[in-house]
Each structure stands twice: as structure tokens, then as C-alpha cells.
mmCIF file of the C-alpha atoms, coordinates in Angstrom:
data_MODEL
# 
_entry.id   MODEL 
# 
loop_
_atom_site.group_PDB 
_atom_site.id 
_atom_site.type_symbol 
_atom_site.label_atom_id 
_atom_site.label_alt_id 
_atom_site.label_comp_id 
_atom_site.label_asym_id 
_atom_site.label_entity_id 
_atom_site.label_seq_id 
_atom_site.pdbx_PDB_ins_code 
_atom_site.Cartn_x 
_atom_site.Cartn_y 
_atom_site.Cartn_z 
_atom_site.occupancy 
_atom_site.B_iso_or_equiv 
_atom_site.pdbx_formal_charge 
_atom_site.auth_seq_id 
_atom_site.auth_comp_id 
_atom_site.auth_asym_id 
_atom_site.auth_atom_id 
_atom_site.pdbx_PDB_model_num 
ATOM 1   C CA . UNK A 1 1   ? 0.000  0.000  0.000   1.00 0.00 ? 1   UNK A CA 1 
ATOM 2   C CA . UNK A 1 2   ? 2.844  2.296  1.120   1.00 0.00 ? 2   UNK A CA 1 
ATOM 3   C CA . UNK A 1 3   ? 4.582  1.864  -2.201  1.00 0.00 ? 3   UNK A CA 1 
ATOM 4   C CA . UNK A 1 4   ? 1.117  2.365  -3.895  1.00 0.00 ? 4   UNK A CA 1 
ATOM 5   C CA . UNK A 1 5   ? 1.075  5.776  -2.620  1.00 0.00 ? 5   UNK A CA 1 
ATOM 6   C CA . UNK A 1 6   ? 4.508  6.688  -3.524  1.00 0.00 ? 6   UNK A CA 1 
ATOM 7   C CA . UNK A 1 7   ? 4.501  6.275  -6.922  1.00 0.00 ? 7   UNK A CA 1 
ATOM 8   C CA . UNK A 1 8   ? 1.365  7.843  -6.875  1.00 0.00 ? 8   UNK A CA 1 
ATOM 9   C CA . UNK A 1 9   ? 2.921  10.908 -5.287  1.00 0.00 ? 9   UNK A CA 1 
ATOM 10  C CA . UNK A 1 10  ? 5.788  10.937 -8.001  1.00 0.00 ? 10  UNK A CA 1 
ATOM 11  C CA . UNK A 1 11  ? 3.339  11.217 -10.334 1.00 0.00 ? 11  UNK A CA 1 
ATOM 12  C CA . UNK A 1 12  ? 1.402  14.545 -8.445  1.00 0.00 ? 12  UNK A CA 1 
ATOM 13  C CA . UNK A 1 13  ? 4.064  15.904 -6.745  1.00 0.00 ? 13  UNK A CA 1 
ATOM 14  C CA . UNK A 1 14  ? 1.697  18.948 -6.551  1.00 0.00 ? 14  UNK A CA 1 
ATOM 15  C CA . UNK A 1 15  ? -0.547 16.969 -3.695  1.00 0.00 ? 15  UNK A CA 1 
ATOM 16  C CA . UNK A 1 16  ? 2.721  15.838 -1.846  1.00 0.00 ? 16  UNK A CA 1 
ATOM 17  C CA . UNK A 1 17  ? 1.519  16.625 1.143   1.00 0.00 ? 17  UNK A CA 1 
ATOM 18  C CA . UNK A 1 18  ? -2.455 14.886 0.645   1.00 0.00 ? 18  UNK A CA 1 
ATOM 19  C CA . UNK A 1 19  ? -0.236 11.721 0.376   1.00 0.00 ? 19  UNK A CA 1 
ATOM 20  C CA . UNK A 1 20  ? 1.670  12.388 3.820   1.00 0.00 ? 20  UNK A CA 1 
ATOM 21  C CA . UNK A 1 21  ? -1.745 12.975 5.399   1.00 0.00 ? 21  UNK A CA 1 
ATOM 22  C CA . UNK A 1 22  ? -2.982 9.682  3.640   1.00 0.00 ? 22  UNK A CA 1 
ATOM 23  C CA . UNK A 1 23  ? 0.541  7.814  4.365   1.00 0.00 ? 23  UNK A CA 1 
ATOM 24  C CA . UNK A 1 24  ? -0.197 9.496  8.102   1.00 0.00 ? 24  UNK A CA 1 
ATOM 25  C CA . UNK A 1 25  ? -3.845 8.040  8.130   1.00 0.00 ? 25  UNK A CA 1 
ATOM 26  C CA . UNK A 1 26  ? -2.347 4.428  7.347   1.00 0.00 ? 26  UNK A CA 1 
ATOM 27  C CA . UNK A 1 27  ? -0.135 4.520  10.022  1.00 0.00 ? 27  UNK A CA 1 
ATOM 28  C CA . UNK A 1 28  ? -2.342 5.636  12.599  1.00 0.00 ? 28  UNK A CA 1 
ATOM 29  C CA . UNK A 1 29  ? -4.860 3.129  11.412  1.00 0.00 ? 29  UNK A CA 1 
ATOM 30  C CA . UNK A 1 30  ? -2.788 0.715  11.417  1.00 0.00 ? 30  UNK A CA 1 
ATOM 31  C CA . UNK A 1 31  ? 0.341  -0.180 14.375  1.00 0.00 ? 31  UNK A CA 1 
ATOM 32  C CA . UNK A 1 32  ? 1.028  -3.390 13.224  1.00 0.00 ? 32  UNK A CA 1 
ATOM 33  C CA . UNK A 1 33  ? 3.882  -4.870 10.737  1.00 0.00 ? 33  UNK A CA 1 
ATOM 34  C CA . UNK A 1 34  ? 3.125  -4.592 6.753   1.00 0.00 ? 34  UNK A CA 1 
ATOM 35  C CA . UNK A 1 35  ? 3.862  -6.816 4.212   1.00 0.00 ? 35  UNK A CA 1 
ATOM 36  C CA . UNK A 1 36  ? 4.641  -9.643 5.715   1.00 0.00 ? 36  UNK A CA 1 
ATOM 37  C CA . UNK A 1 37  ? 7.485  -8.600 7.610   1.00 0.00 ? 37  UNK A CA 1 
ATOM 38  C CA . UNK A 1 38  ? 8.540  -7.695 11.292  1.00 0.00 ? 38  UNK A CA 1 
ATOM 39  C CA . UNK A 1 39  ? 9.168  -4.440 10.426  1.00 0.00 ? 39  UNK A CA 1 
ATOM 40  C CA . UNK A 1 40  ? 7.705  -1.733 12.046  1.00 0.00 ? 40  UNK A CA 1 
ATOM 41  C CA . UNK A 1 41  ? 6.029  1.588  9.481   1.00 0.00 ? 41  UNK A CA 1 
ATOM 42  C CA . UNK A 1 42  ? 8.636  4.381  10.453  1.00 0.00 ? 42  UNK A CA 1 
ATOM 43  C CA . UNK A 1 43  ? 11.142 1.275  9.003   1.00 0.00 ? 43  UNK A CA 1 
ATOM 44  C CA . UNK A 1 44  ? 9.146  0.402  5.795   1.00 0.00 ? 44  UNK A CA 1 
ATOM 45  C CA . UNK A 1 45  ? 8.658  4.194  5.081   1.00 0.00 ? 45  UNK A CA 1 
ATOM 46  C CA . UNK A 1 46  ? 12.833 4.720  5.600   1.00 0.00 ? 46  UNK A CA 1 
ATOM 47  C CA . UNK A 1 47  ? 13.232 1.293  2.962   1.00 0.00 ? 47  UNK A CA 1 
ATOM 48  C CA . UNK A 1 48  ? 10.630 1.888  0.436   1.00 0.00 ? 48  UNK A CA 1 
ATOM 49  C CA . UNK A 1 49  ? 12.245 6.093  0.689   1.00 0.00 ? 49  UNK A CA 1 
ATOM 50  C CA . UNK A 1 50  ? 15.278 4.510  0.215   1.00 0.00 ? 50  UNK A CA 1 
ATOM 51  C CA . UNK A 1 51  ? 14.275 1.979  -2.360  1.00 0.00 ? 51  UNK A CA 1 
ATOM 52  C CA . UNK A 1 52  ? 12.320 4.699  -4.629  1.00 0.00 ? 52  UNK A CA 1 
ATOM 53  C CA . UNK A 1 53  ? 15.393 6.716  -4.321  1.00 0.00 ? 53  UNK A CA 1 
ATOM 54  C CA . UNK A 1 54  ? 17.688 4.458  -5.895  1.00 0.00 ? 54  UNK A CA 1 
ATOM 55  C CA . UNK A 1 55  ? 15.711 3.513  -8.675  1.00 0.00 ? 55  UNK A CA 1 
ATOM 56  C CA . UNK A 1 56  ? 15.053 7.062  -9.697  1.00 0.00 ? 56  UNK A CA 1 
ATOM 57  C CA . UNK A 1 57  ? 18.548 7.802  -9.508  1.00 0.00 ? 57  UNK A CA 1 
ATOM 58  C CA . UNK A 1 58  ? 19.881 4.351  -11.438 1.00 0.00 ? 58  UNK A CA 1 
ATOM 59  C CA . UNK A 1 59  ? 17.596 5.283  -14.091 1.00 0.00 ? 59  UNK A CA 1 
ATOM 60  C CA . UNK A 1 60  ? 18.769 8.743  -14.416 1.00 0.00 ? 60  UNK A CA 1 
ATOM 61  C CA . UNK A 1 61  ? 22.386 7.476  -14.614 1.00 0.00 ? 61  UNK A CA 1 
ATOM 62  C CA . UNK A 1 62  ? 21.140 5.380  -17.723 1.00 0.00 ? 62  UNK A CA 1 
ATOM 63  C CA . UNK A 1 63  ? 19.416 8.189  -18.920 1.00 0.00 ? 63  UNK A CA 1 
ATOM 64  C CA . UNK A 1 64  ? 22.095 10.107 -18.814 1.00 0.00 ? 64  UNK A CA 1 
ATOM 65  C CA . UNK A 1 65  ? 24.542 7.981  -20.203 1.00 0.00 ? 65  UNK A CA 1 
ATOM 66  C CA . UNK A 1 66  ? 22.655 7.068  -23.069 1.00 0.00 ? 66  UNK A CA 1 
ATOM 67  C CA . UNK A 1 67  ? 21.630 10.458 -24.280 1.00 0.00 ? 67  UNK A CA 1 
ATOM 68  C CA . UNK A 1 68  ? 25.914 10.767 -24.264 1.00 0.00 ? 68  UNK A CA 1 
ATOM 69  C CA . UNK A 1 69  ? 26.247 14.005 -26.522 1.00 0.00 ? 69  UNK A CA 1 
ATOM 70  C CA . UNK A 1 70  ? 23.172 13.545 -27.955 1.00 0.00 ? 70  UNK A CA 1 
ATOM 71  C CA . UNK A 1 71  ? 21.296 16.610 -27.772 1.00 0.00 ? 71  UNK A CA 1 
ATOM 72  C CA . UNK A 1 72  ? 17.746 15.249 -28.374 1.00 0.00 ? 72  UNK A CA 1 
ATOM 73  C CA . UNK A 1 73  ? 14.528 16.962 -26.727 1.00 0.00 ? 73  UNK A CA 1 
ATOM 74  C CA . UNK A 1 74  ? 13.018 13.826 -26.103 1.00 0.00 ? 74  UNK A CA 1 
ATOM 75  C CA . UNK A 1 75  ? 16.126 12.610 -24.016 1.00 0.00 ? 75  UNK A CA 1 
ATOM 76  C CA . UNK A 1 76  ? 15.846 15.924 -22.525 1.00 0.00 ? 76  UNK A CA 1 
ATOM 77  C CA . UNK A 1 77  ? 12.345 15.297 -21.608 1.00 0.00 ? 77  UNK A CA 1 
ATOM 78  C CA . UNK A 1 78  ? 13.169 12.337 -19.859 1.00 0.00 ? 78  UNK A CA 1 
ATOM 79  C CA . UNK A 1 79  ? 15.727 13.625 -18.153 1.00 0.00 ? 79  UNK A CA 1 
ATOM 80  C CA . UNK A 1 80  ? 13.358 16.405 -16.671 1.00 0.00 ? 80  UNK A CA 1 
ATOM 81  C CA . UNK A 1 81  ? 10.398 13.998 -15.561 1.00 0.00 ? 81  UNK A CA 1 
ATOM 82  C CA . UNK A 1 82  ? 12.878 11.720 -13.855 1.00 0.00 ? 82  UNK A CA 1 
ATOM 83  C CA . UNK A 1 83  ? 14.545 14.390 -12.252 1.00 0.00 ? 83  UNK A CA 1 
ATOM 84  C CA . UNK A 1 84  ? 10.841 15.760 -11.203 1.00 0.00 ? 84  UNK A CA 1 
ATOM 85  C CA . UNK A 1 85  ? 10.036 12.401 -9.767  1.00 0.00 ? 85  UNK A CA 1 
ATOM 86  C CA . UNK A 1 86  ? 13.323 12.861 -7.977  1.00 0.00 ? 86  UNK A CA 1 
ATOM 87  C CA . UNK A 1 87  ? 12.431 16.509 -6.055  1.00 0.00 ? 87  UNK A CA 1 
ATOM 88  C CA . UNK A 1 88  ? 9.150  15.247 -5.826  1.00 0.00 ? 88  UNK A CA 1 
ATOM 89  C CA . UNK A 1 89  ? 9.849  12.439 -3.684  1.00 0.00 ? 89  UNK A CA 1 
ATOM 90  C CA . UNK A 1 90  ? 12.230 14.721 -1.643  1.00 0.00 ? 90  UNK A CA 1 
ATOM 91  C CA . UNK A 1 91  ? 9.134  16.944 -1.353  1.00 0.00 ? 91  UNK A CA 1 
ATOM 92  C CA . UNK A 1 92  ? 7.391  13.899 0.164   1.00 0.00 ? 92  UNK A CA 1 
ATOM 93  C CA . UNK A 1 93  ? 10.212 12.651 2.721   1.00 0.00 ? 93  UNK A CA 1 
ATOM 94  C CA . UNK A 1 94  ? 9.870  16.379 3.920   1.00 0.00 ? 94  UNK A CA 1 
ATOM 95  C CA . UNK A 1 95  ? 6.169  15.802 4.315   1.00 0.00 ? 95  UNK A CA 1 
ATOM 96  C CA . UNK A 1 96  ? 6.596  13.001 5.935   1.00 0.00 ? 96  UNK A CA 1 
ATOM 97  C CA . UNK A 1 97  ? 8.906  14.123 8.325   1.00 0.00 ? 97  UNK A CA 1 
ATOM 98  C CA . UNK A 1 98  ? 6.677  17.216 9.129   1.00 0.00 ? 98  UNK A CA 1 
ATOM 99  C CA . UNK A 1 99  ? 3.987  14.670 10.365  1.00 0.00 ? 99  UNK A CA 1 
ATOM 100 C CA . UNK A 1 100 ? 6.746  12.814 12.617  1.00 0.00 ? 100 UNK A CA 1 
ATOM 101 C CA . UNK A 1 101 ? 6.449  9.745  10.294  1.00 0.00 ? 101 UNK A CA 1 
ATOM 102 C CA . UNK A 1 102 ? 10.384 9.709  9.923   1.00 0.00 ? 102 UNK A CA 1 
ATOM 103 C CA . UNK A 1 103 ? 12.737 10.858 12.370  1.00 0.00 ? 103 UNK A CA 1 
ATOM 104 C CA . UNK A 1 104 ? 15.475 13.637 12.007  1.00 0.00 ? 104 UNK A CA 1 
ATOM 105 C CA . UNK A 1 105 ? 18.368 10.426 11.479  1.00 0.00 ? 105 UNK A CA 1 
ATOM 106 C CA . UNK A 1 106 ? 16.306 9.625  8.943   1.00 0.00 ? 106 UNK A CA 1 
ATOM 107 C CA . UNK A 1 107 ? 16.215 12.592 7.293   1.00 0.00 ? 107 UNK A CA 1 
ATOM 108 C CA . UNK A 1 108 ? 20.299 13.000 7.911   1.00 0.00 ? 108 UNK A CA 1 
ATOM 109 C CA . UNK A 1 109 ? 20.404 9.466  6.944   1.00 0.00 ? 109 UNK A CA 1 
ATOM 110 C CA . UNK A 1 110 ? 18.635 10.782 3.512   1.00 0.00 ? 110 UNK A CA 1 
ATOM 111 C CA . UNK A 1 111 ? 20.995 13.567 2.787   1.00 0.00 ? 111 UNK A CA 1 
ATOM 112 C CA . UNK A 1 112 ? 24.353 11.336 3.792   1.00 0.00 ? 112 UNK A CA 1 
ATOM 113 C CA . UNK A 1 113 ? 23.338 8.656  1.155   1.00 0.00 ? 113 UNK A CA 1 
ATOM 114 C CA . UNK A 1 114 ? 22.271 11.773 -1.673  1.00 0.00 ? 114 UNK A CA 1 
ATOM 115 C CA . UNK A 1 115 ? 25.240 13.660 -0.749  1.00 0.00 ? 115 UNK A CA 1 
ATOM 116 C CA . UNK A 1 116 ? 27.901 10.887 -0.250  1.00 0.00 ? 116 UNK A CA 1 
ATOM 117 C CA . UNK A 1 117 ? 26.228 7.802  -1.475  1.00 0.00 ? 117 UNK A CA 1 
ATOM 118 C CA . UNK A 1 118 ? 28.627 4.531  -0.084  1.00 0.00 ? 118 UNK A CA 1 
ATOM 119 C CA . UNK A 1 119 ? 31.180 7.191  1.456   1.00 0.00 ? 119 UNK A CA 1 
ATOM 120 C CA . UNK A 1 120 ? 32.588 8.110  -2.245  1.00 0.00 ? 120 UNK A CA 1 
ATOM 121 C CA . UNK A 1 121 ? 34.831 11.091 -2.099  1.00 0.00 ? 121 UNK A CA 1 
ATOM 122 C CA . UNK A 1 122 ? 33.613 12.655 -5.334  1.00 0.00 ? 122 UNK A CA 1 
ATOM 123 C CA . UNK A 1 123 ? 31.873 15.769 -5.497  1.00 0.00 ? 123 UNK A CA 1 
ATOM 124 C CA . UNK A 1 124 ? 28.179 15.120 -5.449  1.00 0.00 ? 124 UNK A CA 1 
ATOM 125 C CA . UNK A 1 125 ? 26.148 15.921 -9.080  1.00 0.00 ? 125 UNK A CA 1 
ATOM 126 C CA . UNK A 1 126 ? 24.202 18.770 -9.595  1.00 0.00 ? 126 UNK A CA 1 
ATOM 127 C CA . UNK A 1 127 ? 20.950 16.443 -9.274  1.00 0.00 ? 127 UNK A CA 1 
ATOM 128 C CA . UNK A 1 128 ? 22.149 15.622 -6.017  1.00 0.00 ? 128 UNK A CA 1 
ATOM 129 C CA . UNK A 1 129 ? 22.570 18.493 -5.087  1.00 0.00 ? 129 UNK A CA 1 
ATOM 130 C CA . UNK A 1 130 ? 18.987 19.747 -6.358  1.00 0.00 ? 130 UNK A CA 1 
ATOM 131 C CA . UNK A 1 131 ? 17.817 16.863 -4.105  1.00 0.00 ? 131 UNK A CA 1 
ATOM 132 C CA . UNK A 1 132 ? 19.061 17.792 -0.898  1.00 0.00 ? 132 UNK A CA 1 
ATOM 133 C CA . UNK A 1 133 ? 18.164 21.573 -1.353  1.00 0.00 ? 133 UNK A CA 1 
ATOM 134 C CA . UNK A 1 134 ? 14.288 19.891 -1.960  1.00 0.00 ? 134 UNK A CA 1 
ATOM 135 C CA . UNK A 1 135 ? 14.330 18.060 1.543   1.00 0.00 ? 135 UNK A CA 1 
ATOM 136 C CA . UNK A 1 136 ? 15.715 20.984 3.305   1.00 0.00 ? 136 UNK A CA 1 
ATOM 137 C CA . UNK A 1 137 ? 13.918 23.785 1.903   1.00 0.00 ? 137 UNK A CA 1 
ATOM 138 C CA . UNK A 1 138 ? 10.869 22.022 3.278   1.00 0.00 ? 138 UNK A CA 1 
ATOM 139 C CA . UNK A 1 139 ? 12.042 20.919 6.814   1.00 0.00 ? 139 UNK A CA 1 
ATOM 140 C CA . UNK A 1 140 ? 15.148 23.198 7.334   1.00 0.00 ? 140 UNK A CA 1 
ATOM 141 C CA . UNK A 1 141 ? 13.374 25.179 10.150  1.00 0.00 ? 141 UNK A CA 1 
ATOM 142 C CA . UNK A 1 142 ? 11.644 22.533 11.648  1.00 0.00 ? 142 UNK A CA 1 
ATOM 143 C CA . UNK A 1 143 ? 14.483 20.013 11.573  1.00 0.00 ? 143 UNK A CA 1 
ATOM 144 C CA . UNK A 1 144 ? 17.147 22.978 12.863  1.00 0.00 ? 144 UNK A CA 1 
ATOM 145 C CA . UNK A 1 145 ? 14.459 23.506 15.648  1.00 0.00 ? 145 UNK A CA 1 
ATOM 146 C CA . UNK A 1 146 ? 14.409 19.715 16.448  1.00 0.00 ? 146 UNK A CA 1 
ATOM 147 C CA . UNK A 1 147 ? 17.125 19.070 19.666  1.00 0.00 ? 147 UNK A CA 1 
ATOM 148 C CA . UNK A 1 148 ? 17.817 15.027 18.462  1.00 0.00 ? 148 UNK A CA 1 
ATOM 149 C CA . UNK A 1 149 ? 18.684 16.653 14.949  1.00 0.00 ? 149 UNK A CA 1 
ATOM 150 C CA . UNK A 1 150 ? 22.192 18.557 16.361  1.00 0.00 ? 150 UNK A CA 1 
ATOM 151 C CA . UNK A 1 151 ? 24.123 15.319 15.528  1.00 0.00 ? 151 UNK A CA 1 
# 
């Protein structure tokens, strides 16, 4: 259901945060493990965050290594929605951590692996970048606020 919602939200990021209040409503209706698994909802939020993440940005490596120095607008096009789906799920993990469904390590947790994904010492892209800037432009306040977040 979780991941249901997601990709739904990808797909409007413009009612990002109608899917945090709906994402909040599941969790709140429900206290018990999803899916089959032990895991308890702030966990399968952090994975399927995590999971959506990586997928968006493996296919925007392809992307971009296809398109090479090919200057196409429909490559271009791509490019954008992908990157869109990107900020908009960024938008969302804000959301989400507005309504206390992740926690602030979470959220650090977030920016480490955009930032410095596997502890790579490379400069992070400009996408990355763009990422990070998304998740803190909608929590900066209330995460600088937040005493667990002065790690």
C-alpha cells in the first residue's frame, strides 16, 4: 500500500503533502507490521524512501549515459520527468517528516546517502545536489528547531 502511494505521489508531486496525510492516516490506522514482515512503518517508510530513491537515480544514470552528446529533446524530456520524480519524492520525505512519520536520522540518513552515497569522495552531481536543497527547503526550520537533529 505504502509503495502504492509513492509512486502515486511521483506522479502529483503537486498533492505531496495529501499523500503524507494519507501515508499518516495508514499509520495511525494501522500499528502493526506490513507486508509480511517484522518491520515496524517508520522502518518500511525509511526502505521503500530509500528503495524509490535508488531507482530514480539508477535510471537517471542510464538516462544520462545514453543520451551521451546527444542533444535530443526527447532525451531531454526524460531527463526532466525523472529528475521531477526525484524533487518530488524529496518533497514527500519532507512531508513526511513534518507529520513525525520519519525521524530527524532519517532525514540525515537521507541527505548522507544523496550527498555521499557509499562514502565516495567525489563531489556530489548537480541532481544531487537539487535533491538535498528539496528536503531541506521544506524541513530546514523545523528540523534545525528539532534538539535530536544537532548530531
Amino acid at each position: 500500500m505504502i509503495r502504492t502511494l509513492f509512486k502515486r505521489a511521483l506522479l502529483d508531486p503537486h498533492y505531496s503533502e495529501t499523500y503524507a496525510d494519507l501515508t499518516f492516516g495508514l499509520y495511525t490506522v494501522s500499528q502493526v507490521p506490513h507486508e509480511g514482515s517484522n518491520m515496524p512503518f517508520s522502518g518500511l517508510l525509511v526502505d521503500v524512501c530509500h528503495a524509490e530513491f535508488e531507482a530514480l537515480r539508477a535510471s537517471f544514470m542510464e538516462m544520462l549515459e545514453e543520451a551521451g552528446g546527444c542533444d535530443s529533446d526527447e532525451a531531454e524530456l526524460e531527463l526532466k520527468k525523472t529528475k521531477d520524480k526525484m524533487l518530488a519524492l524529496m518533497t514527500l520525505i519532507g512531508n513526511l517528516f513534518l507529520r513525525r512519520l520519519m525521524s530527524s536520522s532519517s532525514i540525515g540518513a537521507v541527505l548522507a546517502d544523496i550527498l555521499c552515497p557509499k562514502g565516495e569522495a567525489e563531489l556530489p552531481a548537480a541532481y544531487e545536489i537539487e535533491c538535498a536543497i528539496g528536503i531541506l527547503k521544506s524541513v530546514g526550520a523545523t528540523l534545525q528547531a528539532d534538539p535530536a537533529s544537532e548530531q
